[in-house]
C-alpha positions, 0 to 999 in steps of 0.5 A, a space after each residue: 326822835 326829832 327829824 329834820 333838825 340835826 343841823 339845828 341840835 347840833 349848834 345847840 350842842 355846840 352852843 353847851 358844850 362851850 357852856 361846859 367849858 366855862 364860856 357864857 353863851 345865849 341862844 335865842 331860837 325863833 320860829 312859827 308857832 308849831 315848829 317844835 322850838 320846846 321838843 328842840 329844846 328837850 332834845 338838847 337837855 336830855 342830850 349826853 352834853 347836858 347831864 351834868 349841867 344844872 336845868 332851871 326851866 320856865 315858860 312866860 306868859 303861861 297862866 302860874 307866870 303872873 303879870 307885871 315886872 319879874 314875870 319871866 324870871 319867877 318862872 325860873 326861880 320862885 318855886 312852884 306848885 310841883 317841880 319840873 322833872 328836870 329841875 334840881 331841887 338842891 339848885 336854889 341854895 340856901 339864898 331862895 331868890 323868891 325872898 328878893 324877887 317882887 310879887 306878881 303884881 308888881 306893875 312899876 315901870 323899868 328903871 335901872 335904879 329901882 332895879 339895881 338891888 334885885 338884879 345885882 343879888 339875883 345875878 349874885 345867886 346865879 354865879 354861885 350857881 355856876 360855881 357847883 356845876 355848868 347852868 341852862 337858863 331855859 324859858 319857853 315862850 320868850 316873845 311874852 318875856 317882861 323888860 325886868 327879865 330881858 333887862 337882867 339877861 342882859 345883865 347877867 351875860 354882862 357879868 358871867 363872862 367866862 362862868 358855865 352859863 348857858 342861857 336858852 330862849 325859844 320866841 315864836 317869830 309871828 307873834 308881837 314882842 312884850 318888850 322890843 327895846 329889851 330884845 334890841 338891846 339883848 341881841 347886841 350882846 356878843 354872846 348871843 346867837 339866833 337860830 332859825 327853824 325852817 320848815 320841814 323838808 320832804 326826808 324829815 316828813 318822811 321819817 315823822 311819816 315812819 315813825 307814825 305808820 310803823 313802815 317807810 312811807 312812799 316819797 309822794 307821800 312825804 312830798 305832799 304832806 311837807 306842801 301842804 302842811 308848809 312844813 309846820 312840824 306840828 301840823 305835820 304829826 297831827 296830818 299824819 295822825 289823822 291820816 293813820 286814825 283814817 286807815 290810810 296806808 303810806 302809799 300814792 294813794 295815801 299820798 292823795 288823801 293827805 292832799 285833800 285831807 290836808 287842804 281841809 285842815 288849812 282851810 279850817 285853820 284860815 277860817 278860824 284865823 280870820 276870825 279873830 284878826 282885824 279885817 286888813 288881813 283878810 283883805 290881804 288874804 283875798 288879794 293873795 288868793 286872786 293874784 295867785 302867785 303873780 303879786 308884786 308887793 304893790 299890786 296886793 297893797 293896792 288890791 286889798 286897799 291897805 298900806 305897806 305896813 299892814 300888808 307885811 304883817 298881814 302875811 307874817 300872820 297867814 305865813 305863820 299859821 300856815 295858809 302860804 308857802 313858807 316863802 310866803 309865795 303863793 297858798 299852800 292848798 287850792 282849798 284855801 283858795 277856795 276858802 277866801 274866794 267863795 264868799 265873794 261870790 262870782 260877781 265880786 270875783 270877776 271884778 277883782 280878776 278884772 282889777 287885777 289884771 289892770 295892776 299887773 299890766 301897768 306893772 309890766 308884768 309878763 302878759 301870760 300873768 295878765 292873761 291868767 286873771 282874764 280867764 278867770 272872767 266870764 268874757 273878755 268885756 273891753 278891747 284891751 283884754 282881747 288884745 292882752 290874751 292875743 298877745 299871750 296866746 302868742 306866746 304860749 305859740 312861741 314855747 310850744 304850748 299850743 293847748 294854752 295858747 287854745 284856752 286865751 284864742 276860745 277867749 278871744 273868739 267869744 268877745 269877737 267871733 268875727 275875727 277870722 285870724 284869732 280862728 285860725 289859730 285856735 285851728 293850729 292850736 287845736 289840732 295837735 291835741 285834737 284834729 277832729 275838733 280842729 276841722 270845724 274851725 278850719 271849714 269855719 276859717 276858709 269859708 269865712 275868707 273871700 281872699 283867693 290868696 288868704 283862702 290857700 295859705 289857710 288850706 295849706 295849714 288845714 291839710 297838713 294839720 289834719 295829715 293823721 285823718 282821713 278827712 271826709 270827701 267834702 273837706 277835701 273838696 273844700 281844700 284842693 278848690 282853694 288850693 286850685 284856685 289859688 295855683 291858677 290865680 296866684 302873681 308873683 311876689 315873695 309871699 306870693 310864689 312862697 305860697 305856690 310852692 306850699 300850694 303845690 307840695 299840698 297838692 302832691 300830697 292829696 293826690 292831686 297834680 299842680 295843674 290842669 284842674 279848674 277851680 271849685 267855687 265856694 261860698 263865702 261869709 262875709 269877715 274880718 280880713 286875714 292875710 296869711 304870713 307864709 312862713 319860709 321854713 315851711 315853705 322849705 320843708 313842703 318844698 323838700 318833701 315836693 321834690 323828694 315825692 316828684 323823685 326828682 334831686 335826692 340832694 336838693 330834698 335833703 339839704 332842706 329836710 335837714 335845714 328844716 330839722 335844724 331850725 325848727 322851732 316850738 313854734 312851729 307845728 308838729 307836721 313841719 319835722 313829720 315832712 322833713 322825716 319823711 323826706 329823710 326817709 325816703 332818701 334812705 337816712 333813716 337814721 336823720 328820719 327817726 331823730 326827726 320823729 324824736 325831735 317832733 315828740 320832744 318839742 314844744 311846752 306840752 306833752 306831746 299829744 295823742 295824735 302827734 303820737 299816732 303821725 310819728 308812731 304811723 311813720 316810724 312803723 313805715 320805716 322800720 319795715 322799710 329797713 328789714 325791722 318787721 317786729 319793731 315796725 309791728 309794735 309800733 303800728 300797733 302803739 299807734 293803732 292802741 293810742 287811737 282806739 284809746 281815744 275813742 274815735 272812730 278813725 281809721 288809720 290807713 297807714 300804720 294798718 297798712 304796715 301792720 298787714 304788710 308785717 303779717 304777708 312777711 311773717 308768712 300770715 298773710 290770711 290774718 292781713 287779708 282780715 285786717 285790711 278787710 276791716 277797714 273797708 275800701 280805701 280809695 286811691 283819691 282820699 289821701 296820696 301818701 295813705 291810699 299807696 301804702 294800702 294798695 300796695 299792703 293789699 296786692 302784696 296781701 292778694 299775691 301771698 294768698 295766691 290771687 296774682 291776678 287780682 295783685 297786678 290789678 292794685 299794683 297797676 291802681 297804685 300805680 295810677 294813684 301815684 302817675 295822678 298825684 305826680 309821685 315819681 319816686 321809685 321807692 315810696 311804694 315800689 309798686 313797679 317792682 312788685 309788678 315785675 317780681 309777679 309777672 316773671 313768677 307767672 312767666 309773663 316778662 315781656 309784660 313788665 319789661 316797658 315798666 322796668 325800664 320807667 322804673 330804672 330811669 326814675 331809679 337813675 334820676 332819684 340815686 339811692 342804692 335802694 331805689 337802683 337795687 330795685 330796678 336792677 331786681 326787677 329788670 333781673 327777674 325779667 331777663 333770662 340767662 346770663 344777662 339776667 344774672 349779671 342783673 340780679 348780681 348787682 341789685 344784691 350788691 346795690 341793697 346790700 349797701 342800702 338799709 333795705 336788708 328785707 329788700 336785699 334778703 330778697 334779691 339775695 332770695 331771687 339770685 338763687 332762685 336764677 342760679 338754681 334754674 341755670 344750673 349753678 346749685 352751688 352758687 344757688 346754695 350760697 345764695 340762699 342760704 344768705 336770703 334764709 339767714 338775712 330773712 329770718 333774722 329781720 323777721 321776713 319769715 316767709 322770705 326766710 321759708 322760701 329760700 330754705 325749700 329752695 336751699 333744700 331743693 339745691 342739695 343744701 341744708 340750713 345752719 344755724 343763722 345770726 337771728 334764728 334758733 339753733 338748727 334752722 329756721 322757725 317751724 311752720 307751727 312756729 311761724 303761726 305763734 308769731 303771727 298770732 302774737 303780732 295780729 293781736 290774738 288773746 293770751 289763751 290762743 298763744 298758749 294753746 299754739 305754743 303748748 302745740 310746738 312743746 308737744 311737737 318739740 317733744 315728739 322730734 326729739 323722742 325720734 332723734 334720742 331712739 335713732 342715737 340709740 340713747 336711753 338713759 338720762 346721764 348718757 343723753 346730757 353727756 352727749 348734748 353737752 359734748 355737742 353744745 359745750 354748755 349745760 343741758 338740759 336747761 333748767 325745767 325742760 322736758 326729757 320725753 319719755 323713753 328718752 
């Protein structure tokens, strides 16, 4: 079976059958050695179109061929010592051309006289041929064919016309031809065509791979064995052969054994070929091996020290013995490379890397070309390969490819490990793959910068960078005395009052208020100097996410998050869409907030990082519970607690933690986030603004659930200190105010919360979000008895229901019953707690959801079946322990063991219900469900309790 040339076979095909038909033809197919041009070639012959045709077969150059004139031809005529199987022995006639055609020894020069008399009644017997039945001229190995012999193809096609001859010559397209002029001159003939064998693709590796193996072979595995073999056919089936002889199976894993075992082979191969060629070629092979795919034709003239000439023919010969690619780009296999580099030894390595990269650069090659030498060397030794990787590192920032723009910065510094700003761009560059390594050099960076303007536009770039970490008490110190001294000593000037607007975001951000607060000193070394360039679309980002914090205008926060959102560019560092996401969200465009996060995943030319992961899975979980997704706030705390412990840093994360325990006191497991939260240890108000609210807030919530309301007011009043300290004013980043005031009403304390329901109001009124004026109405409500308080709690379940707080409105819904139930109104009461059970369960507050049921049932009500909970009702209590136990992370064995519990008790209640219908037989119990559920009952493996 041949694969991957049915093209190829079918122009053949084509080719004999107009031969059939009385037109002469000549095909000449060319290719590498190994392509399969003689397995092509029995193809055809052994094809239905070639039956009938007579077959006269003959290889040049072979050992029986002889040397000298005539020698192509022989092998077609003159008999041998065994006939080829598909010659016909009855093809020769009575004239043998043996009789006429000269000995093997005949060495005379071409001349068409002498010529004459044997090409006139060769050709004679050769149409005499044609007379019987359609005739194929076949010879192997063309490129050895003589002059005498091309000489009289040519004159044969000359004087067949419109005979059936069919005349097929396979040429190797690497090798030197025996007679040039002959084939110039044949090819001009206009019955001939040429056919070209390309390489074998990754579908015709995978069918030879089928063919070997017995079974389809995975795609990876044809993938890398067509790369690495360049597509040679017969390296190919000797590849796969040893990979089968090996025990290799046709899989991923196979797909990795035939990579290594396949880059041997070429290794192998190129070895032995520059064994036996001149020098130029492994000259030229080495030049290719260092330019690495870069090379302009001059660079590898250059670099290998050969004319044009040579270096052409120099990689015909590797291409053709399969050491390039079949473009002749670049090596098919790192082994190879490794073959021509090793002898060099690292010295000699170095210097042509360095020669290299001088050709490149006085080419004009792109400086990421040039750069890719230099690191290759041991160090950057002269000042222009410093200012080359700059100028790389540079552009891998432009794309977004901050882990290369590393690799060319590490460079710079261990030539010049003064240069401050070549630091500080390692840091950025560093810390979204790795934040921890990046702190060193941002201490590094500020300790190293005596400027009291330079040294805050890098602690603005230090804090945000490290936003996923809870950096150590000394760092911090670090960052907010340059921030402070920068904010007290700061003029005025564009870059200047940019960086105070930066300066004061970051402050607000580390819990720290933009005034009031002397400067810390530090010590500093002495460096290159740095200017920071302040950037504007960061400074519009923090500036957007400043006031949203200070809850100041929700318009002015989100024309410039979403500015922020639209020009943010690879460039820029991860933390720029995390601040406009945040500030998205907490103006209540979530939908905005997440295509932020997705556009922070998506950017840039790395992968996005481990870490870049963590801060936008830690804040996609903060708003998903903030909107009533408790599961899907769940899952993805858990994603990013999972991913850092992949890592295998000992990091705390502080908020998706925070929001994992918050989902727990909603899923009505709030002893489980009391044991999460006590893991992490005691998170102090000034460690982190944004972290340290969101944790006392899971913690009060936590303590409230576990019946500690005392010890819940006090972290509320602490976060609420925490957030009066840092200047946050928004209401509805940790509505702490609120809570407080749901607590003091439950504990029958209102006039204690009323001062601060009406700051929270106020700063409701300032900020504007159905979200935040649903709160104050809440929590103004719960404080205001009769029918005042109604009218409270009427409009902040109107106001939530219009906002995407649906657990805060299931809540409020929750609330309004409650209030209704007390003053008497059941059936409004019902009404409203029925919503809040039914809102509750469905976004998974099922603690919520059980409340509003007691209440319902206390009201005279009973629970239907709810949009988003079973059949019947709400979930269990046995049930709510299976979910909390599924979300805190509980081993398979303990889920099982608490859902076979639910089965047992499933089964109990309803061997209760069947004896009160008085059902005993099994047919009558599936009529009857059916009639009530209008569908098939019971489903399919399910329980039927005994005595059913």
């Amino acid at each position: 079976m041949i694969h991957g040339r049915d093209n190829e076979l079918t122009a053949l095909g084509a080719q004999a059958a107009a031969a059939s038909h009385g037109e002469t033809r000549c095909a000449v197919l060319t290719a590498p050695s190994g392509y399969g041009k003689s397995a092509l070639l029995d193809a055809l012959l052994r094809s239905p179109g070639c039956q009938d045709m007579t077959v006269l077969r003959g290889r040049c150059g072979g050992a029986s061929a002889g040397a000298g004139a005539y020698a192509g031809l022989r092998t077609l005529f003159a008999p041998a010592d065994a006939p080829a199987p598909d010659h016909h022995p009855e093809a020769a006639g009575a004239d043998d051309p043996a009789a006429f055609l000269p000995g093997p020894g005949d060495g005379r020069p071409f001349t068409l006289t002498s010529a004459y008399p044997v090409f006139r009644r060769l050709s004679a017997h050769v149409l005499r041929l044609t007379a019987d039945r359609p005739l194929v001229l076949v010879l192997d190995d063309a490129h050895h064919c003589d002059e005498h012999s091309l000489r009289w193809l040519d004159f044969l096609l000359r004087r067949a016309a419109g005979r059936p001859l069919l005349v097929l010559l396979a040429r190797s397209s690497g090798a030197q031809l025996r007679a040039p002029r002959a084939w110039a001159d044949l090819l001009a003939h206009p019955a001939v065509s040429v056919t070209s064998l390309g390489p074998l693709g990754a579908d015709a590796v995978g069918g030879l791979a089928r063919q070997v193996f017995g079974v389809p072979a995975h795609p990876l595995l044809a993938q890398q064995v067509a790369a690495v073999t360049a597509g040679n056919p017969g390296t190919v089936e000797r590849l796969l052969g040893e990979l089968r002889s090996q025990g290799a199976a046709p899989d991923e894993a196979g797909a990795q054994r035939a990579s290594e075992l396949g880059g041997a082979m070429a290794a192998r191969s190129v070895r032995q070929l520059l064994d036996r060629e001149p020098p130029e070629v492994r000259s030229v092979a080495t030049a290719i091996a260092l330019l690495d795919g870069t090379r302009p034709p001059e660079c590898v003239t250059v670099l290998a020290d050969v004319d044009q000439a040579q270096a052409d023919e120099a990689i015909a010969v590797l291409r053709h013995a399969g050491a390039l690619t079949p473009d002749g780009a670049g090596l098919v296999h790192e082994a190879v490379r490794s073959e021509l580099l090793e002898p060099l030894g690292s010295r000699r390595t170095a210097e042509l890397h360095a020669r290299a990269a001088l050709l490149l650069s006085d080419a004009g090659r792109p400086v990421e070309q040039v750069a890719q030498h230099l690191m290759r060397m041991p160090c950057a030794q002269e000042p222009w390969m410093s200012a080359v990787l700059r100028d790389a590192a540079a552009r891998a920032e432009q794309r977004g490819a901050f882990a290369e723009a590393a690799g060319y910065l590490r460079r710079v510094l261990e030539a010049e490990p003064d240069d401050a700003e070549a630091r500080l761009r390692l840091a950025l560059a560093v810390a979204p793959e790795d934040p921890l390594s990046a702190v060193p050099l941002f201490r590094t960076a500020l300790a190293g910068t005596p400027d009291t303007f330079a040294r805050a536009g890098i602690a603005v770039q230090y804090a945000m960078a490290c936003l996923s970490l809870p950096l150590p008490a000394v760092c911090r110190a670090e960052i907010l005395g340059a921030l402070e001294a920068a904010r007290d000593a700061l003029g005025s000037g564009p870059e200047r009052d940019r960086l105070r607007d930066q300066v004061a975001a970051v402050l607000l951000l580390m819990g720290r208020r933009g005034t009031g607060v002397a400067a810390r000193q530090h010590p500093v070394t002495a460096a290159m100097p740095y200017q920071p360039r302040t950037d504007l679309l960061q400074t519009e980002a923090l500036a957007g996410l400043r006031t949203a914090l200070a809850g100041h205008s929700r318009e002015t926060a989100l024309k410039e998050a979403r500015h922020t959102v639209a020009a943010a560019s690879p460039q820029q560092p991860p933390w720029l869409l995390f601040t406009a996401a945040v500030t998205l969200g907490l103006a209540d465009e979530t939908a905005e907030a997440h295509r932020a996060l997705d556009a922070m995943l998506r950017r840039g030319g790395d992968e996005p990082t481990a870490w870049v992961r963590v801060l936008a899975g830690s804040l996609r979980s903060f708003l998903l519970h903030r909107d009533g997704a408790v599961l899907d706030a769940a899952a993805e705390a858990r994603s990013a607690i999972d991913t850092v412990d992949r890592t295998g840093c000992d990091v705390r994360l502080v908020a998706a933690r925070a929001v994992l325990a918050s989902v727990l006191v909603d899923r009505g497991e709030a002893r489980q986030a009391e044991r999460l939260l006590s893991r992490m240890g005691r998170t102090e108000p000034h460690r982190s603004a944004l972290a340290s609210l969101l944790y006392l807030h899971a913690r009060a919530r936590t303590r409230w659930a576990t019946g500690h309301p005392a010890q819940a007011l006090r972290l509320l009043r602490e976060c609420g200190w925490a957030q009066e300290t840092a200047g946050v004013q928004n209401p509805v980043l940790a509505p702490w105010w609120a809570d407080t005031c749901l607590i003091l009403a439950a504990v029958r304390r209102p006039a204690d919360g009323r001062e601060l329901a009406e700051q929270g109001a106020e700063r409701a009124r300032r900020w504007g979000t159905p979200r935040a004026l649903g709160l104050a109405a809440l929590a103004e409500g719960v404080l205001t008895p009769g029918r005042a308080g109604l009218d409270l709690l009427t409009e902040a379940a109107h106001q939530l229901s219009t906002s995407p707080a649906v657990a805060e409105y299931a809540r409020a819904e929750h609330a309004l019953g409650q209030a209704l139930l007390q003053y008497g109104d059941e059936a409004g009461a019902r009404e409203r707690l029925r919503r809040a059970a039914g809102i509750a369960g469905g976004c998974g507050a099922l603690a919520l959801a059980e409340s509003a049921r007691r209440l319902l049932v206390s009201a005279g009500g009973r629970m239907g079946h709810t949009p988003g909970t079973p059949a019947g009702g709400l979930l269990t209590t046995t049930e709510l322990k299976v979910a909390g136990l599924a979300v805190s992370g509980a081993s398979n064995r303990q889920i099982a063991q608490r859902l076979f519990v639910t089965v047992r008790t499933v089964e109990s209640h309803l061997t209760n219900v069947y004896r009160k219908l008085g059902v005993r037989r099994r047919d009558q119990l599936v009529v009857a469900l059916r009639a009530v559920h209008g569908r098939s009952w019971p489903l399919p493996g399910w329980p039927v309790p005994e005595g059913a």
